[in-house]
Structure formats: C-alpha cells, structure tokens
C-alpha positions, -999 to 999 in steps of 0.1 A, spaced: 187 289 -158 208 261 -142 237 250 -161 250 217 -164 273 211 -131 241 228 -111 222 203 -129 241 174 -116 244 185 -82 209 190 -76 204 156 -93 226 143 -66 205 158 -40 172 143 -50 188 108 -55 203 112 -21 172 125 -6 151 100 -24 172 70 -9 171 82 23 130 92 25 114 62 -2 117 26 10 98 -3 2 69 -12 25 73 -44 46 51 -71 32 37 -73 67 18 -35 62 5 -40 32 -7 -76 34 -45 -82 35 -53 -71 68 -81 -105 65 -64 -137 48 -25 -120 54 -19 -127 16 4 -103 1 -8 -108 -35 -39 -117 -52 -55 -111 -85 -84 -91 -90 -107 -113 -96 -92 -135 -62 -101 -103 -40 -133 -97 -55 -148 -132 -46 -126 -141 -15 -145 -160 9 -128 -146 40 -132 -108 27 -170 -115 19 -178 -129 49 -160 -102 70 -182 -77 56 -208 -94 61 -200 -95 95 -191 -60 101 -223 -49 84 -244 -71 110 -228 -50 138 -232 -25 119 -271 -27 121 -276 -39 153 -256 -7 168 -280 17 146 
C-alpha cells in the first residue's frame, strides 16, 4: 500500500509526465480536411454542401476504377 508522501510523488510524476506527453492539437490538424472549418454543429456537417459533394465525387472514381 502507498502511503501518503508516495502518493504525492507519484502524483507529481503523472502531472509531469502528462504535461510533457498531452498537448492540444493545432487547429490546423483537426480542421475539416474539405471546407478547413474548425467547428461545426452536427447538423452543419451532416448537410454541408462541400462534404456532400466530395463524396459524391470520390464515389464516381470510385466506380469508374471498379
């Protein structure tokens, strides 16, 4: 059983480990890789124009390489 001052320092350790391993992600790697937006709702993604129409598109090439 760890007692309290092993406690802490293994707390330490995480935190420090943590900070070093987590960051945020740059907005430019997680931005929609079709309009560049960085947020939408739902309901925006679902019946985005650009997304739509890139699928389309990939699913045309799609069928004239099978």
């Amino acid at each position: 059983m760890l007692d309290e001052q092993n406690k802490n320092q293994l707390k330490r350790l995480l935190q420090s480990i943590s900070q070093h391993i987590i960051q945020d992600v740059p907005p430019e790697l997680y931005a929609c890789e079709i309009c560049r937006k960085t947020e939408c709702l739902q309901d925006e993604w679902i019946t985005c124009e650009n997304r739509i129409a890139h699928v389309k598109c990939l699913e045309a090439i799609k069928d004239k390489t099978d």
